[in-house]
C-alpha positions in Angstrom: -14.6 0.9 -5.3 -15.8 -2.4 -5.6 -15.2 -5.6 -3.1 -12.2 -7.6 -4.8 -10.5 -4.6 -4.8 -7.1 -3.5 -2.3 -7.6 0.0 -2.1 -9.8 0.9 0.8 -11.4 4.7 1.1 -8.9 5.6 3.7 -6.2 4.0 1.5 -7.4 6.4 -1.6 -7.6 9.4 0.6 -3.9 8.9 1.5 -3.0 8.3 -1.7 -4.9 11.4 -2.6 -3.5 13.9 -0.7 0.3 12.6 -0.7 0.9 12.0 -4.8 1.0 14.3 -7.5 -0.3 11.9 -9.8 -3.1 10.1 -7.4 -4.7 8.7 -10.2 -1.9 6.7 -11.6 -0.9 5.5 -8.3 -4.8 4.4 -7.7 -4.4 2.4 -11.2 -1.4 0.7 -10.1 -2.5 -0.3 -6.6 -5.5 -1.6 -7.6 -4.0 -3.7 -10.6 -1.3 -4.8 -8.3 -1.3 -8.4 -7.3 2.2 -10.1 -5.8 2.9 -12.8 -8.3 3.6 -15.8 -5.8 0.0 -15.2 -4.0 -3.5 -16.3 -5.0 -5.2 -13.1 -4.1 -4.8 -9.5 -4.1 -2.7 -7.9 -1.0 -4.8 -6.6 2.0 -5.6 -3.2 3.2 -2.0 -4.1 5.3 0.1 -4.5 2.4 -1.6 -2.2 0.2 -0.9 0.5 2.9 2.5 -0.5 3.0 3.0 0.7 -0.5 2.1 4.2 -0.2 3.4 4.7 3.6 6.9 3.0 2.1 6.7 5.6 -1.2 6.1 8.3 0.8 4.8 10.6 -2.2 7.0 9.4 -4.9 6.0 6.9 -7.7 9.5 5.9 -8.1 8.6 4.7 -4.3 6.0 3.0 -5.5 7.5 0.7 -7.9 11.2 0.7 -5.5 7.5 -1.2 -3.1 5.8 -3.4 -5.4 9.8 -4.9 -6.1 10.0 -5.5 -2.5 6.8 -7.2 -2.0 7.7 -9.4 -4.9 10.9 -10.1 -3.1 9.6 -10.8 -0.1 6.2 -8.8 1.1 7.2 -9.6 4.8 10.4 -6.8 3.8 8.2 -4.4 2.9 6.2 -4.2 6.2 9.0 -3.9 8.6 10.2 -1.1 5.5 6.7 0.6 5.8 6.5 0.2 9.7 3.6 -2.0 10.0 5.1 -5.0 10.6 4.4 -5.5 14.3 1.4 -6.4 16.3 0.6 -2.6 16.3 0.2 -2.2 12.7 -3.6 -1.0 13.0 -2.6 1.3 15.4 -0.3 2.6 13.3 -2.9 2.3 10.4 -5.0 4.7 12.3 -2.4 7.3 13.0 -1.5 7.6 9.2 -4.1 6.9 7.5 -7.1 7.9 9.5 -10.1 6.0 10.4 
């Protein structure tokens, strides 16, 4: 993993032991960028993703086109959209 990129170790674990095809997934969330923002999503968004796809790749791409919509939608979709969100980090993802 290297510093520019989105997908943090607790982010790949996730993503890891929840898709079939873990690698693919990794490819595509670490390639992902939101085309109206300057950098690449956070650990925040990125988590979004895969908590919002829930194992499914068709997930996946039903998140990126929310985030490209409108990434605010896809946190409240993914449940981390409040001032809790680390908590809630923590409970699915692990430490």
């Amino acid at each position: 993993m290297t510093a520019s990129t989105n997908v943090t170790p607790r982010i790949a674990r996730f993503v890891e032991a929840n898709f079939d095809d873990a690698a693919l997934v990794l490819d595509a969330l670490r390639d992902w960028k939101i085309s109206y923002e300057d950098e690449l999503p956070g650990e925040r968004l990125t988590a979004a993703v895969v908590l919002f796809a829930d194992g499914s790749l068709e997930g996946v791409d039903e998140a990126f086109a929310l985030a490209e919509t409108d990434w605010r939608d896809l946190l409240v979709a993914a449940g981390v959209a409040h001032a809790d969100y680390e908590d809630v980090l923590r409970r699915r993802l692990g430490e």
